[in-house]
Wavefront OBJ file of the C-alpha trace (Angstrom):
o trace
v 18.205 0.974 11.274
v 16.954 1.566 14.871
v 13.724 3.081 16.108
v 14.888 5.727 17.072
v 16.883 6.382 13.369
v 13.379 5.682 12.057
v 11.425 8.320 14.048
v 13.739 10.641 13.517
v 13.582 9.697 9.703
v 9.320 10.128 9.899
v 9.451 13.120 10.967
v 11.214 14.883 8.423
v 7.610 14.430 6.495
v 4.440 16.042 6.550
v 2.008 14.804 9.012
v -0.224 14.136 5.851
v 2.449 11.629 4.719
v 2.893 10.174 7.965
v -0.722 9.241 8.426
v -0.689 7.371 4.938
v 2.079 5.121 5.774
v 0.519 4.520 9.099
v -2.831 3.393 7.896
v -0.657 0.889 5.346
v 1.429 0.030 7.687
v -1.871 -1.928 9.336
v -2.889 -3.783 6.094
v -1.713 -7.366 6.469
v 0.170 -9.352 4.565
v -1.839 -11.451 1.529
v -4.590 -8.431 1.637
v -4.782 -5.283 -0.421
v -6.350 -1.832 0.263
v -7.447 0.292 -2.096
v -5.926 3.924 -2.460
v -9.426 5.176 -1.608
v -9.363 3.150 1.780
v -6.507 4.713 2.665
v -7.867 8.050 1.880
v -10.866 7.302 3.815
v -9.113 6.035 6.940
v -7.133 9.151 6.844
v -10.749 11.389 7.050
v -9.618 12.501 3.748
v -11.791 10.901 1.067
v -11.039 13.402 -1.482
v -7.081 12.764 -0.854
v -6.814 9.732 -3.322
v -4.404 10.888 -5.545
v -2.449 12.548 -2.712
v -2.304 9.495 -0.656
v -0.712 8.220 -4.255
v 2.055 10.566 -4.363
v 2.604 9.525 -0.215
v 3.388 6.154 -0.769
v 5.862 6.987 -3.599
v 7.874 8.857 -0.883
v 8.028 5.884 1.410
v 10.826 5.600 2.644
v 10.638 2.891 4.597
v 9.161 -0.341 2.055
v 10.280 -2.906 3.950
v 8.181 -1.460 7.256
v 5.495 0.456 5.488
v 4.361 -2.375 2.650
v 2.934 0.171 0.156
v 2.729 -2.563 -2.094
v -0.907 -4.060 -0.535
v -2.394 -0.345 -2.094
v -4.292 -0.763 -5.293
v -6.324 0.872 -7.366
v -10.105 0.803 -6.323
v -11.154 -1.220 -9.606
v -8.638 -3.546 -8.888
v -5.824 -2.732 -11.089
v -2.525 -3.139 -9.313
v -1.380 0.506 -9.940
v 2.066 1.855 -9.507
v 5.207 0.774 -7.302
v 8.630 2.748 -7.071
v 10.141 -0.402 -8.148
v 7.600 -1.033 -10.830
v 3.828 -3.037 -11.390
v 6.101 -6.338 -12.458
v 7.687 -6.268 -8.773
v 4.287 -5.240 -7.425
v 2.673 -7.873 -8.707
v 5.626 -10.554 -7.861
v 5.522 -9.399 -4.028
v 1.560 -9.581 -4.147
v 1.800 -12.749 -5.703
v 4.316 -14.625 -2.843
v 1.873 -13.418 -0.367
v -0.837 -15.120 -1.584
v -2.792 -12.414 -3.217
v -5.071 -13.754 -6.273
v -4.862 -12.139 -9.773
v -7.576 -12.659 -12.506
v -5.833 -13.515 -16.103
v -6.151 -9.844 -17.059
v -3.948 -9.029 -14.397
v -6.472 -6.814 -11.861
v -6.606 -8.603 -8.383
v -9.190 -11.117 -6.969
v -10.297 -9.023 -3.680
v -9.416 -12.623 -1.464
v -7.895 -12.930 1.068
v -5.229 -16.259 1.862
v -7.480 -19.447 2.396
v -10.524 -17.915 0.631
v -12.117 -19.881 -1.810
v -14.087 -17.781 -3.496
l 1 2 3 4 5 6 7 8 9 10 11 12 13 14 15 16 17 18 19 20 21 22 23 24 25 26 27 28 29 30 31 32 33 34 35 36 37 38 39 40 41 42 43 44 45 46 47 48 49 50 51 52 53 54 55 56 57 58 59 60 61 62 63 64 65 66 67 68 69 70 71 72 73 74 75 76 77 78 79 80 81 82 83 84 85 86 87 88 89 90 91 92 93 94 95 96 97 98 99 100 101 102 103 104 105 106 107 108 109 110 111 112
C-alpha cells in the first residue's frame, strides 16, 4: 500500500485515533509504553481506556506496532490477534518477561 493509500486510509478516523497511533508509531522496537504514556503524550491523561479502544482499530499493525502498549503494571494486555501473539512479537524483539508473564521494563542490552 502506498502513502498516499495510507493517508487517505488515516483520515477516515477521528483525529483522537490518529494521535494514538502516532505517538506508538514512535516507540521503538524491543521497548514498551504503557497505555497511560500514550494517554499522557496525547495531553489526555484521563484517555487510558480510550487510547485502548484506538489501538484495537489500527489499521495499520505492521506501521503502527500497537503491540509495544502495555498495561501500566506491566501486564501485557490485549492484542487484536491475541496476548499469546503479543507476547511472541514482544518476545523476538527482545523484550524481557518475568515467569508470571508481566514484562521486565528493559530495554535490549540492559542488564538489569
Amino acid at each position: 500500500m502506498n502513502s498516499k493509500k495510507i493517508q487517505k486510509k488515516l483520515e477516515s478516523y477521528s483525529p483522537f485515533y490518529r494521535s494514538v497511533w502516532a505517538v506508538t508509531a514512535t516507540i521503538l522496537s524491543g521497548q514498551v509504553r504503557s497505555y497511560q504514556w500514550v494517554a499522557n503524550k496525547i495531553g489526555n491523561s484521563e484517555a487510558v481506556r480510550a487510547v485502548g479502544q484506538a489501538l484495537s482499530k489500527n489499521p495499520f499493525p505492521g506501521i503502527i506496532p500497537c503491540h509495544r502498549v502495555i498495561c501500566k503494571n506491566g501486564e501485557i494486555g490485549g492484542f487484536f490477534q491475541g496476548k499469546k501473539k503479543k507476547e511472541s512479537l514482544l518476545k523476538r524483539e527482545g523484550v524481557l518477561f518475568y515467569k508470571t508473564g508481566s514484562l521486565k521494563f528493559l530495554k535490549k542490552g540492559d542488564s538489569k
